[in-house]
C-alpha positions as CSV (number, residue, x, y, z in Angstrom):
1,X,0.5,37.2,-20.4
2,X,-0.9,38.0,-24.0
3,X,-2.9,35.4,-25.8
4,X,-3.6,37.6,-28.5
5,X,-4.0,41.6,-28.9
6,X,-7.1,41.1,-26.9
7,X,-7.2,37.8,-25.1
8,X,-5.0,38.4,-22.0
9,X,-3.9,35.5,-19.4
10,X,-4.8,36.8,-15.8
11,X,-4.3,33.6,-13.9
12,X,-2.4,32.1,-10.9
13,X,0.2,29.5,-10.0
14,X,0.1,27.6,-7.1
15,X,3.6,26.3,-5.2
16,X,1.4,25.6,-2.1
17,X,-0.7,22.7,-3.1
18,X,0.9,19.2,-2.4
19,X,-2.3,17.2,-3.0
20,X,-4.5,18.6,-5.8
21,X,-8.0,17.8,-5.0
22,X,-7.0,16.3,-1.8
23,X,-5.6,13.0,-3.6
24,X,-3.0,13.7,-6.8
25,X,0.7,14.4,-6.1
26,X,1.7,17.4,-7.9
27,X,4.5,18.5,-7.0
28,X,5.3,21.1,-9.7
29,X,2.2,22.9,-8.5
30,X,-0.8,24.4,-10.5
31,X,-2.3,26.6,-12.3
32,X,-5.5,28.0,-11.9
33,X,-6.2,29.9,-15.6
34,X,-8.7,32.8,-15.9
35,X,-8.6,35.0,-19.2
36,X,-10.3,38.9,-20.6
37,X,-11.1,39.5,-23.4
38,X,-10.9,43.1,-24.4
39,X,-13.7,44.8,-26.4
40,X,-16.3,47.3,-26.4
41,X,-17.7,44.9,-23.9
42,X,-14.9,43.2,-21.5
43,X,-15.6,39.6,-20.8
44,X,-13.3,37.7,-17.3
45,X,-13.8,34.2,-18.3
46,X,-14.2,32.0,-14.8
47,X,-12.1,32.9,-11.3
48,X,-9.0,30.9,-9.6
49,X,-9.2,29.2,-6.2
50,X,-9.8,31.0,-3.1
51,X,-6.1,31.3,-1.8
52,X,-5.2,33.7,-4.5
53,X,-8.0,36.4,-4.2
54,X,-5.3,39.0,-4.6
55,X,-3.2,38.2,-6.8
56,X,-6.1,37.3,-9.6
57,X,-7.7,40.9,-8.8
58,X,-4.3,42.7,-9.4
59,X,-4.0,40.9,-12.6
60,X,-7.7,41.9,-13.4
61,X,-6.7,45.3,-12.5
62,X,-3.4,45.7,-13.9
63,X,-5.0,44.2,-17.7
64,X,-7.8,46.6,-17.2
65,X,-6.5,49.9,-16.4
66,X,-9.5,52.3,-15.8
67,X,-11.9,50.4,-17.5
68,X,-14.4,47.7,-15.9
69,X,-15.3,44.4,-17.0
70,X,-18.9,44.0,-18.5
71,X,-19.3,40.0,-18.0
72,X,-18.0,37.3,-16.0
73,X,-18.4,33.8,-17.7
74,X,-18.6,31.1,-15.3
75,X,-17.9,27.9,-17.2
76,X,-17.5,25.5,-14.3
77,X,-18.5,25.7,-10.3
78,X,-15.6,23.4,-8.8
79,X,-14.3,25.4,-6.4
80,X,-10.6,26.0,-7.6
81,X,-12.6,28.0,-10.9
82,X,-15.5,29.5,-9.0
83,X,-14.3,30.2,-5.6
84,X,-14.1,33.9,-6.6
85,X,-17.2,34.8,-7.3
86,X,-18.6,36.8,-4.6
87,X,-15.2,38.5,-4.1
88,X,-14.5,39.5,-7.7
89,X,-18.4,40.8,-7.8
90,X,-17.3,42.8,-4.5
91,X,-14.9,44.4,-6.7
92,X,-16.8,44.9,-9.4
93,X,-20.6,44.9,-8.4
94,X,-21.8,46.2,-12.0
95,X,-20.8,43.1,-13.4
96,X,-23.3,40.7,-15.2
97,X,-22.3,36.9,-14.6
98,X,-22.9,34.8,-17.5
99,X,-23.8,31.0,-17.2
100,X,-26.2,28.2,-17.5
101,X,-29.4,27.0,-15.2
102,X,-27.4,24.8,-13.4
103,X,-24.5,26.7,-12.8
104,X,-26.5,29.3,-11.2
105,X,-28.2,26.5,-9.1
106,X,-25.0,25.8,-7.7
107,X,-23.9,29.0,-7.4
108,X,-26.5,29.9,-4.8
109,X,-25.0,26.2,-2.9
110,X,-22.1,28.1,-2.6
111,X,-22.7,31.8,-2.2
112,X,-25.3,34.2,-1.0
113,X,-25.8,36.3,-4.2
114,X,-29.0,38.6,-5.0
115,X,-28.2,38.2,-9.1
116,X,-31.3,40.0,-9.9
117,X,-30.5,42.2,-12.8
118,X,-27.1,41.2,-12.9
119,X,-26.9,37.6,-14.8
120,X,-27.7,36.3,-18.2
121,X,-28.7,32.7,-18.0
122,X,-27.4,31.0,-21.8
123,X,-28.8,28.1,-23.5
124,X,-26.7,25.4,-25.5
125,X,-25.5,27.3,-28.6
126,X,-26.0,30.1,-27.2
127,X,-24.5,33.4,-27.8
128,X,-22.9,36.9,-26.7
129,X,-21.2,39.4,-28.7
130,X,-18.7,41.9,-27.3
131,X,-18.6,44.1,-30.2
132,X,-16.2,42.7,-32.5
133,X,-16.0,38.9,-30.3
134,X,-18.6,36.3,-30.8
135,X,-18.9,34.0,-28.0
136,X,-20.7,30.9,-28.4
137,X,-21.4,28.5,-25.4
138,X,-21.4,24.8,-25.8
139,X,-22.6,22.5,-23.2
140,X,-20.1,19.6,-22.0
141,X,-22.2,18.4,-19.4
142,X,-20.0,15.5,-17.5
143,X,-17.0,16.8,-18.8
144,X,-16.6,16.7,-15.5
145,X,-19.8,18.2,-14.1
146,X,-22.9,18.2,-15.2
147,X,-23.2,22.3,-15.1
148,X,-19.5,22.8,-17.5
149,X,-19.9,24.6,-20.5
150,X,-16.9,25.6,-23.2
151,X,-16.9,28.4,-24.9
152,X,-16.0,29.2,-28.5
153,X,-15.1,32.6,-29.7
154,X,-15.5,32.7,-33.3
155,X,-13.5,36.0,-34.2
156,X,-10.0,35.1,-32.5
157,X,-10.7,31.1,-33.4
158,X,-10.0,30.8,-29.6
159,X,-11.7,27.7,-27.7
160,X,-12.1,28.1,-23.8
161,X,-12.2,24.6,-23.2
162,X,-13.0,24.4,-19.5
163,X,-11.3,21.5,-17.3
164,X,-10.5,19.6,-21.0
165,X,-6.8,19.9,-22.0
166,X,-6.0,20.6,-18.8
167,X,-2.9,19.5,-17.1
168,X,-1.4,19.3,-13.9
169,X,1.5,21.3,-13.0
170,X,2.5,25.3,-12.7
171,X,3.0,27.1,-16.1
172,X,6.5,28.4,-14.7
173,X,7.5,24.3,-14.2
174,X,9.0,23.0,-17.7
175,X,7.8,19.5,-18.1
176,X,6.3,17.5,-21.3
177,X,2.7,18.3,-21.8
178,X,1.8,14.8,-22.4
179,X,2.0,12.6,-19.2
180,X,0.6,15.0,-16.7
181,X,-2.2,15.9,-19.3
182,X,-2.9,12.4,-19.4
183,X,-2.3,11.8,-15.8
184,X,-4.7,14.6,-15.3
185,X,-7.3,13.3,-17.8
186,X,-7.6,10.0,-16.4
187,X,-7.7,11.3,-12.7
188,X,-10.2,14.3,-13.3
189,X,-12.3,13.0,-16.7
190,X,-11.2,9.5,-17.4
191,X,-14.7,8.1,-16.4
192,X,-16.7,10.1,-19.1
193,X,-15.4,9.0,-22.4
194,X,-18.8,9.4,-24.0
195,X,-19.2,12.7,-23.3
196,X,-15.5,13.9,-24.0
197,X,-16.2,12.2,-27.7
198,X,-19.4,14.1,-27.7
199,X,-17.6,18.0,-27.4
200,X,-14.8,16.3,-29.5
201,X,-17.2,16.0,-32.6
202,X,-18.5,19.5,-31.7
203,X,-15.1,20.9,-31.1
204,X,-14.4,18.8,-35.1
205,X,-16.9,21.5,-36.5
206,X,-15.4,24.6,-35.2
207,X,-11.9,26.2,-37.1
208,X,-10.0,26.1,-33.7
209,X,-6.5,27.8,-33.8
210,X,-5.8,28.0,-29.8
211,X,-7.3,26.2,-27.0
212,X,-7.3,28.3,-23.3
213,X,-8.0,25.3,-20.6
214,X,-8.2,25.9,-16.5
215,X,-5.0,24.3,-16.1
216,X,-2.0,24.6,-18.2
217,X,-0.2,26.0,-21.0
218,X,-2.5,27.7,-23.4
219,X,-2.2,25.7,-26.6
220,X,-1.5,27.3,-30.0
221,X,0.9,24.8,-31.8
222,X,0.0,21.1,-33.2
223,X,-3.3,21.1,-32.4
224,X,-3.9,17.7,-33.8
225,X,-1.6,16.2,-31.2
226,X,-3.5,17.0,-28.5
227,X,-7.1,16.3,-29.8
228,X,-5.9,13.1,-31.2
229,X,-4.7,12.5,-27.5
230,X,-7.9,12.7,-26.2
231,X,-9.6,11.3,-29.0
232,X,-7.5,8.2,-27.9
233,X,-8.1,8.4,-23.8
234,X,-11.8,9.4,-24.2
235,X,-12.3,6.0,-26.9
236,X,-10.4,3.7,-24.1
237,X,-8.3,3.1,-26.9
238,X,-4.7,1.9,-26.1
239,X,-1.9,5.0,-26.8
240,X,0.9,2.8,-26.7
241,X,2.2,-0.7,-26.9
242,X,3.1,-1.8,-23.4
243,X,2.7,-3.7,-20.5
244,X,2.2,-2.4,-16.7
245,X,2.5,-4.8,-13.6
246,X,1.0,-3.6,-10.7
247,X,1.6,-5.2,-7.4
248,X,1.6,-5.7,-3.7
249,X,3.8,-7.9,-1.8
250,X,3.8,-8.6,2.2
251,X,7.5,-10.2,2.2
252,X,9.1,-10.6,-1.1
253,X,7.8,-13.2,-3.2
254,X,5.3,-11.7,-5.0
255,X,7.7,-8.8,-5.8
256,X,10.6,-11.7,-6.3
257,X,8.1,-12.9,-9.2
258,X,7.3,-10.1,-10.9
259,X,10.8,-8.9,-11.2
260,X,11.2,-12.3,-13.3
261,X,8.6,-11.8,-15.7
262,X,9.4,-8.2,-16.1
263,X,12.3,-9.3,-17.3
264,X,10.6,-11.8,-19.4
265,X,8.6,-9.2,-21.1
266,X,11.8,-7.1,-22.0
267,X,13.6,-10.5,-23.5
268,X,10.9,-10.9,-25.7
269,X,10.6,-7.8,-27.2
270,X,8.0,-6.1,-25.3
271,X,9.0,-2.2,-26.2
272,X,8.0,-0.8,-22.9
273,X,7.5,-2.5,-19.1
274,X,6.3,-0.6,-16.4
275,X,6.3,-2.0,-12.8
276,X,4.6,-0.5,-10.1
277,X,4.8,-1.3,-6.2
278,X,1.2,0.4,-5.4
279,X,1.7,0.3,-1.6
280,X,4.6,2.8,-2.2
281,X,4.3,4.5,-6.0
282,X,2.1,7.3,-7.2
283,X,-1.8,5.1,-7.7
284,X,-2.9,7.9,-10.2
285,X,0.7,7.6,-12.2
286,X,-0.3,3.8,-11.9
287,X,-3.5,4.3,-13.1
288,X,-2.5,6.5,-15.6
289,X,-0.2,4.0,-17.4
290,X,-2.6,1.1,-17.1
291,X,-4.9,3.4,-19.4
292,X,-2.0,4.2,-21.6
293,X,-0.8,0.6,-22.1
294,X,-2.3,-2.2,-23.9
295,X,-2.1,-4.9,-21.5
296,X,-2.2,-4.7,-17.5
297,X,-0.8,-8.0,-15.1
298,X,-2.1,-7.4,-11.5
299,X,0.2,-9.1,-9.1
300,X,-1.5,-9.7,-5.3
301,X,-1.7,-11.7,-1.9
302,X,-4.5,-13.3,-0.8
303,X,-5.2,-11.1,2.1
304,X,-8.3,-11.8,5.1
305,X,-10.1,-14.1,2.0
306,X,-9.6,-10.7,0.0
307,X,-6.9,-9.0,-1.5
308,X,-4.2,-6.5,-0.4
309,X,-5.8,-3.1,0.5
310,X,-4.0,-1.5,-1.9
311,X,-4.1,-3.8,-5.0
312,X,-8.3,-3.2,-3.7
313,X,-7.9,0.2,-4.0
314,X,-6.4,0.2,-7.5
315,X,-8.8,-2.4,-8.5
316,X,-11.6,0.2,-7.4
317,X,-10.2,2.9,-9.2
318,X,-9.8,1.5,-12.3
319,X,-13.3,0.3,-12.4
320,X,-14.7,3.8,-11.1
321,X,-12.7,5.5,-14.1
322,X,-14.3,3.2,-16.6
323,X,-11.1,0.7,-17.5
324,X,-11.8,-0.9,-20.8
325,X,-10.8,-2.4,-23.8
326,X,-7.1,-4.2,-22.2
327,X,-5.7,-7.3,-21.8
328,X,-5.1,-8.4,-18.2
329,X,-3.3,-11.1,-16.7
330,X,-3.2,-12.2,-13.0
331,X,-0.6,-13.6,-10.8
332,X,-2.1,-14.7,-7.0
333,X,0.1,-15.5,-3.9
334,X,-1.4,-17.3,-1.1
335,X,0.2,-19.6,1.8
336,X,-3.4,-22.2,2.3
337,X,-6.1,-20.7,0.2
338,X,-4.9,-18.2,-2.4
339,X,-8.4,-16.6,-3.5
340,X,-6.6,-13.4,-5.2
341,X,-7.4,-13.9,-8.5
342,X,-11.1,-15.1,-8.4
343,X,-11.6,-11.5,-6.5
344,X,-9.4,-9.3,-9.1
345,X,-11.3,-11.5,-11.5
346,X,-14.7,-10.7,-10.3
347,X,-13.7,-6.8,-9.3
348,X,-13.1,-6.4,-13.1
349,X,-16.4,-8.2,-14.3
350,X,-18.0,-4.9,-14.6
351,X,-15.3,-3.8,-17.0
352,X,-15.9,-3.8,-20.7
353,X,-13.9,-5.9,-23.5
354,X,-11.2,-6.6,-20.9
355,X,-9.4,-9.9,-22.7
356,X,-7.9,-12.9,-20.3
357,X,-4.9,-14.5,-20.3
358,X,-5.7,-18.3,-20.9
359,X,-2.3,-18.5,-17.5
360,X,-3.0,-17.4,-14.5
361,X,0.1,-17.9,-12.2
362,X,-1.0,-19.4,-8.7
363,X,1.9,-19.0,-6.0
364,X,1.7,-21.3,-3.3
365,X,4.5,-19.1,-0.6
366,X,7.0,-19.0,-3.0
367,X,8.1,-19.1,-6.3
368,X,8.7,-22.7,-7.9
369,X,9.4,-24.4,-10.6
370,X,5.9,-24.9,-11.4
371,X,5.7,-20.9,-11.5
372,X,8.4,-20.1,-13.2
373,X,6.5,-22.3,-16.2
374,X,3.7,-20.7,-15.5
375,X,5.3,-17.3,-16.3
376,X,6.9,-18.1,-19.1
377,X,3.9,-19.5,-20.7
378,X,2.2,-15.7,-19.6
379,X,4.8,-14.0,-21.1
380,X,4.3,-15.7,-24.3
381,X,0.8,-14.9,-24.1
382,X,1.2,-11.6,-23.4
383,X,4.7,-11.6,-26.1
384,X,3.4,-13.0,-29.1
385,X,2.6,-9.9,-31.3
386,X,6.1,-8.0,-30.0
387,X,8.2,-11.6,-30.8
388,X,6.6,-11.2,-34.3
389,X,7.2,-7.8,-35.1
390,X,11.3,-8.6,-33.7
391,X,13.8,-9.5,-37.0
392,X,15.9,-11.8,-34.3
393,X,13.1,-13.2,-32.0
394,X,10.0,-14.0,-35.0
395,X,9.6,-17.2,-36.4
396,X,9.7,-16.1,-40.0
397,X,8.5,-19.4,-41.9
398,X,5.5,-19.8,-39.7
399,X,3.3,-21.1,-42.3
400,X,0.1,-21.1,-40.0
401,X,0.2,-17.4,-41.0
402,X,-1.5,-18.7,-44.4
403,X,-4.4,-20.4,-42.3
404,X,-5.4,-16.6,-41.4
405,X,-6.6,-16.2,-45.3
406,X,-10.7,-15.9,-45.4
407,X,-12.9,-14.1,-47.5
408,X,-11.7,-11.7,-45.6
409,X,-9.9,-8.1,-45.4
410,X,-6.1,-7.5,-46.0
411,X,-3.8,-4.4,-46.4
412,X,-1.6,-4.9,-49.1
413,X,1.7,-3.0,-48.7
414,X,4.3,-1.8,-51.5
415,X,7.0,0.8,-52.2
416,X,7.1,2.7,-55.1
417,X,10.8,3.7,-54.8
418,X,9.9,6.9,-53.0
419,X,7.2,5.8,-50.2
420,X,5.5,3.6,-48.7
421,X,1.5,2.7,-50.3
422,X,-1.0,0.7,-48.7
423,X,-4.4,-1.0,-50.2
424,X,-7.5,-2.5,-49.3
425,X,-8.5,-6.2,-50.8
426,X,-10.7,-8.9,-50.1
427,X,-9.4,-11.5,-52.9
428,X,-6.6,-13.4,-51.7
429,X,-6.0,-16.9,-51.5
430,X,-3.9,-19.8,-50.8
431,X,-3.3,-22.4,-54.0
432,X,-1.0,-24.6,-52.8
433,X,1.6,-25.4,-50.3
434,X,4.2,-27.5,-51.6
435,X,5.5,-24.6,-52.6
436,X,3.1,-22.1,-50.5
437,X,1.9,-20.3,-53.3
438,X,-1.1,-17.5,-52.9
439,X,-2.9,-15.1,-55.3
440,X,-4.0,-12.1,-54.8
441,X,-6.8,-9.9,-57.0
442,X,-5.9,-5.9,-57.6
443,X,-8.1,-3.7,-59.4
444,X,-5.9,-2.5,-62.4
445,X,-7.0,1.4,-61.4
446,X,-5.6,0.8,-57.9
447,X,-2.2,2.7,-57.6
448,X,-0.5,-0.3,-55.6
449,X,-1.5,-2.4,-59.0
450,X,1.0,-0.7,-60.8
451,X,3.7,-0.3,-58.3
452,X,3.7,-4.6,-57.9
453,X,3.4,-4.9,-61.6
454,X,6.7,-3.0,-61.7
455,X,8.5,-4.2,-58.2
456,X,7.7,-7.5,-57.9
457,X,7.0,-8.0,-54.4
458,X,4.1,-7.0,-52.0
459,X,3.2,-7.8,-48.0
460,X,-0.3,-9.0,-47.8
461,X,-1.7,-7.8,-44.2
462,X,-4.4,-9.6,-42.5
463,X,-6.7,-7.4,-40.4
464,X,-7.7,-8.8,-37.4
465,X,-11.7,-7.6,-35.9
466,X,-10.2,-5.2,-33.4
467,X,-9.4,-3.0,-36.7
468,X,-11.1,0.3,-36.5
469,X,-12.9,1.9,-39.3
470,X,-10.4,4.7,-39.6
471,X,-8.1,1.3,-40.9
472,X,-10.4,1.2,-43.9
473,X,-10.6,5.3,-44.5
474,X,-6.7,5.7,-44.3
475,X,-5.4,2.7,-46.8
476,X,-9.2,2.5,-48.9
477,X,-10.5,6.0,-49.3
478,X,-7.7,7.8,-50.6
479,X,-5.1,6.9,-53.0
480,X,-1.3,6.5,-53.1
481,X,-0.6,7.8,-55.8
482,X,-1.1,11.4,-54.2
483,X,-1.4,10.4,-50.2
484,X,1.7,9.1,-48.5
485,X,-0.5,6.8,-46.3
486,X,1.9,6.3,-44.2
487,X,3.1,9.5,-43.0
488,X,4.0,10.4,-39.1
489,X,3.2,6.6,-38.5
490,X,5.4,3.8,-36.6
491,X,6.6,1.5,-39.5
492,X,7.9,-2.1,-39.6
493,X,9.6,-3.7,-42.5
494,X,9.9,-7.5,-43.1
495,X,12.9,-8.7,-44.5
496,X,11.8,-8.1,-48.4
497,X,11.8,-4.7,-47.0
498,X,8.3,-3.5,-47.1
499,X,6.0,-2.3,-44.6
500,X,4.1,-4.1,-42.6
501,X,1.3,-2.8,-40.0
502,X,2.3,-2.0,-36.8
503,X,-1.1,-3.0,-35.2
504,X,-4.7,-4.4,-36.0
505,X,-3.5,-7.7,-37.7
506,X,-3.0,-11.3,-36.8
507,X,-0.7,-12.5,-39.7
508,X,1.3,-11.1,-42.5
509,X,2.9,-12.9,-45.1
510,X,5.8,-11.2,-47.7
511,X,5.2,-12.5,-51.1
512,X,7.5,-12.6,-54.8
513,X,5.5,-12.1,-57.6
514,X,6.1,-15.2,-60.1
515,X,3.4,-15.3,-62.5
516,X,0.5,-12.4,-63.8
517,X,-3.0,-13.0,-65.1
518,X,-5.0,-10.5,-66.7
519,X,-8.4,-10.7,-65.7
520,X,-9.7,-7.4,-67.3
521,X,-10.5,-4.9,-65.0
522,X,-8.6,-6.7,-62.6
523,X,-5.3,-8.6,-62.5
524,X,-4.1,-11.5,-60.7
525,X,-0.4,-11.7,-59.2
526,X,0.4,-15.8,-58.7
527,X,3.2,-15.3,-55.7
528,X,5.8,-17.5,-53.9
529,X,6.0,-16.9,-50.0
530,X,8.8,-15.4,-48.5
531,X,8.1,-14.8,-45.2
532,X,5.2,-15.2,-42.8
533,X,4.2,-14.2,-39.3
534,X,1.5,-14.8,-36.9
535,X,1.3,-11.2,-35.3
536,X,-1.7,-12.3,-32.6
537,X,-4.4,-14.8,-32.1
538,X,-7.1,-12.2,-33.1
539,X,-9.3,-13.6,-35.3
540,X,-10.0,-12.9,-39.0
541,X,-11.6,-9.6,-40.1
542,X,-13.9,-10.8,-42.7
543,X,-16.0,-8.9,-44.8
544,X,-19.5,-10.1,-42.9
545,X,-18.0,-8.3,-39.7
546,X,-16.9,-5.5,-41.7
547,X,-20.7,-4.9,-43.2
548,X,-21.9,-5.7,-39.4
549,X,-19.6,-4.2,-36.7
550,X,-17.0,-1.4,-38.9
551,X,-18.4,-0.1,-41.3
552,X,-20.6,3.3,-40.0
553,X,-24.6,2.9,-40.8
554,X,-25.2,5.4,-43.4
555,X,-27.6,7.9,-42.5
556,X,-30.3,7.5,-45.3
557,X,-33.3,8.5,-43.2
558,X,-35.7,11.0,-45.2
559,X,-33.0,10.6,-48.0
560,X,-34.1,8.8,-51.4
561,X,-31.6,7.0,-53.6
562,X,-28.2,4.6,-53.4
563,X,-26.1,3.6,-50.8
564,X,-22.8,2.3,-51.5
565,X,-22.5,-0.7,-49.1
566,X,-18.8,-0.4,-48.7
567,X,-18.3,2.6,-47.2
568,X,-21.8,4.3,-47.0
569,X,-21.9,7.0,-49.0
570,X,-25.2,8.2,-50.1
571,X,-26.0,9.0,-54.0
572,X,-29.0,11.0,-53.7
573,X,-31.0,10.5,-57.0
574,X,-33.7,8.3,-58.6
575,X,-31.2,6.6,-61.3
576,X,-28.1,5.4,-60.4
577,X,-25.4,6.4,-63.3
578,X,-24.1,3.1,-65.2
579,X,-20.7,4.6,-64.8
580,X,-20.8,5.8,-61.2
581,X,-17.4,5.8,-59.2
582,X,-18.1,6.1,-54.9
583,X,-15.7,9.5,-54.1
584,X,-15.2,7.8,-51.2
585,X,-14.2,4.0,-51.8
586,X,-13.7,3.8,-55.6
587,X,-16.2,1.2,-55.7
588,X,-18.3,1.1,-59.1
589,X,-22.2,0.9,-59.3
590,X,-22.7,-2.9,-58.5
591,X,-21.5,-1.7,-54.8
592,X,-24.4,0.5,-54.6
593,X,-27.6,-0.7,-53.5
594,X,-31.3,1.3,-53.1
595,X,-32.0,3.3,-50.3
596,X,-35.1,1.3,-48.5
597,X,-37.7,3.7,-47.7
């Protein structure tokens, strides 16, 4: 298979393997990738496991002709990419093997190899040149053994990436890249977020135009999909709204209950529901979705003063894969002394940000009454943001939506005719409420400014503290009047027909302009209310937290001069201007502050 004129594909599928790594389903098989590079130096990046010796080496053989390879780059010891080694340097005993220190220490774990003469030990950033190919190695150590390096080659823009972007499955199987890359991720890496975000920023330096994993398709198209992907699994940050029940059941009931608030979930909006029985569905597909969905309801029997071995080992697994950042519900079953919860409960301690349900439904046998309550209470618990964003289920004149107004941090949303804008305030308030009235503050040079001055109408979007900075970069930083701000992302529209965000608020309220102050450099829009939701019970973003827990510390060390203490950018200099602007925020010089020394 060509990668490019000189980058040639000389890997192996695998139609044998049932259980990949002894424990993941796959049954479309996989691929075990190895690649050359052709030069005046050839390069065989890694080997394929040890059932395909012959095959890899007639691939080798068939790309090389009557030339021999120079190097082989070992970027990762696990045996279905190392397993090779002493067999390929059989073949070709001239070879020099590339790696790191602890590569090499393993290597001699697993082989019997006199390298002397015949390897190249690299550092971090280092390098090898081919002739016209630079290589340059980058550690990834944990990504998913401490030895794994990537490597980048800077002529082709070509980044062997090692186990990351990997997927399970064959190349010759047809299937969506997405769920078995993700089901792979969370399986093989999902534990070491911190060091996937680490090679991310790395990987955000480098101009990458194809990405060669271990397993999988080689990726050359839409990039930015698949790095956002993992920039979402390796954050623990939720990739879709949704809700996954996982459960046991001995004779029914449990199941019996869950089937009710399954359908619970779907009646009141929730846009996807997943079920799983773990004593006969795939675990990692399980744990999979419970890292892909935003909220998780774990279903059990009390079971020898413990829980069901199999809700235990889901439990486990989550933990041991670093589960994070969710909200979790819990439904117990017990006939004399249901203890289920207080163990799932105390499994899960160790998690971080994991958010409880104030109901937790306690089945005594069988499901009552009492339980049904119970689940119907959970559902709207675990409802309330998906009943808001629903035209027929919301409660549209909820006017508790106006007690979510603070010194805070709102989007404001408007249409200019053509798209959809978005805008960062902190000044709005409530005057009265009989009739709600509220005012909100615009900087006359903002775009949105002019586009209310000439619609009339504008959502007003509180931002609840789970709002990430990113919030603040898309709908402060840049400005609508050249930046669809909303492009490629999932849209709502209240009933005045305007956007309103699809996540990170608690409240939004749709307001008719009725009256206009000019304040200067600012003007104020007096509105009527027109509609208002209460989207979660997420508190408040206000601008303390945003100074505190958002917004990025500026990195001022061994810098002198002004730090604008909106969004931190740094105006190296010993006099501020009068009339500076931040290129960042748009905020003027009273935003700016000295650099302490």
């Amino acid at each position: 298979m060509k990668i490019t004129d000189t980058i040639k594909y000389v890997g192996v599928n695998d139609h044998q393997v049932d259980l990949f790594e002894g424990q993941y389903k796959v049954p479309n098989g996989m691929s075990y990738n190895s690649y050359v590079i052709l030069d005046e130096k050839i390069a065989v990046m890694d080997t394929v496991d040890a059932n395909f010796t012959h095959e890899w080496l007639d691939n080798i053989q068939k790309v090389l002709g009557d030339r021999k390879p120079d190097y082989l780059i070992v970027q990762h010891m696990e045996p279905d990419h190392a397993a090779n080694i002493a067999n390929f340097l059989k073949a070709y005993p001239d070879t020099i093997v590339v790696s790191n220190k602890k590569a090499f220490a393993m290597m001699q774990n697993f082989f019997d190899l006199d390298l002397e003469g015949h390897q190249i030990i690299v550092d971090n950033g280092g390098t090898l040149s081919l002739g016209k190919h630079d290589l340059t190695f980058v550690f990834a150590p944990m990504v998913h053994w401490p030895e794994v390096m990537v490597t980048y080659d800077s002529t082709e823009k070509v980044l062997f990436s090692a186990d990351g972007f990997g997927k399970f499955g064959a190349l010759d199987a047809e299937e969506p890249w997405d769920d078995e890359a993700r089901r792979y991720y969370i399986g093989i890496v999902g534990k070491y977020g911190v060091q996937v975000q680490n090679l991310l920023k790395v990987a955000a330096a480098l101009d990458i135009q194809t990405i060669c994993p271990l397993h999988g398709p080689v990726l050359t198209e839409d990039l930015g999909h698949y790095i956002s992907l993992y920039d979402t699994w390796s954050s623990y940050t939720p990739e879709d709204d949704g809700i996954v029940i996982a459960y046991t059941s001995v004779y029914g009931h449990t199941k019996m209950a869950v089937q009710q608030l399954a359908d619970k979930f779907r009646s009141k909006g929730c846009p996807n529901v997943v079920v799983y029985d773990l004593a006969r569905d795939d675990m990692s597909q399980a744990l999979s979705d419970a890292f892909r969905y935003s909220k998780l309801v774990l279903a059990t029997t009390t079971y020898n003063a413990g829980i069901y071995p199999f809700m235990n080992d889901f439990i486990t697994r989550l933990t041991e894969h670093n589960f994070q950042n969710r909200t979790v519900g819990l439904i117990e079953n017990g006939t004399w002394a249901p203890l289920a919860a207080k163990v799932m409960k105390e499994m899960l301690s160790k998690c971080k940000k994991i958010s409880w349900l104030n109901t937790t439904v306690k089945i005594m046998s069988a499901v009552n009454e009492e339980n049904r309550r119970q689940m119907e209470a959970m559902a709207d618990e675990l409802c309330q943001e998906y009943i808001a964003k629903s035209d027929d289920l919301a409660n549209k004149n909820d006017m508790t939506a106006l007690f979510r107004i603070g010194y805070g941090l709102y989007v404001v949303t408007s249409n200019d005719g053509k798209k959809d804008n978005g805008l960062i305030v902190n000044t709005v308030t409530q005057l009265t409420d009989n009739p709600y009235r509220v005012a909100v503050n615009i900087n006359k040079a903002n775009y949105s400014h002019h586009v209310i001055q000439q619609t009339g109408i504008m959502n007003v979007n509180c931002l609840s503290t789970d709002a990430p900075f990113s919030v603040f970069e898309q709908f402060g930083f840049q400005s609508g009047r050249n930046t669809d701000k909303f492009a490629g992302q999932k849209v709502n529209h209240s009933d005045n027909g305007l956007v309103f965000l699809d996540k990170y608020i608690n409240a939004f309220m749709s307001l008719k302009v009725e009256n206009y102050v000019d304040l200067g450099t600012h003007g104020m829009f007096i509105c009527s209310v027109t509609e208002a939701r209460v989207m979660s019970d997420q508190d408040t973003m206000t601008y303390t937290y945003y100074q505190k827990h958002v917004k990025p510390k500026p990195q001022t060390e061994g810098k002198k001069g002004w730090v604008c203490k909106v969004c931190g950018y740094i105006y190296e200099g010993d006099e501020l201007p009068e009339d500076i602007i931040c290129p960042l925020c748009k905020h003027g010089a009273v935003d700016f502050e000295p650099i302490e020394g």
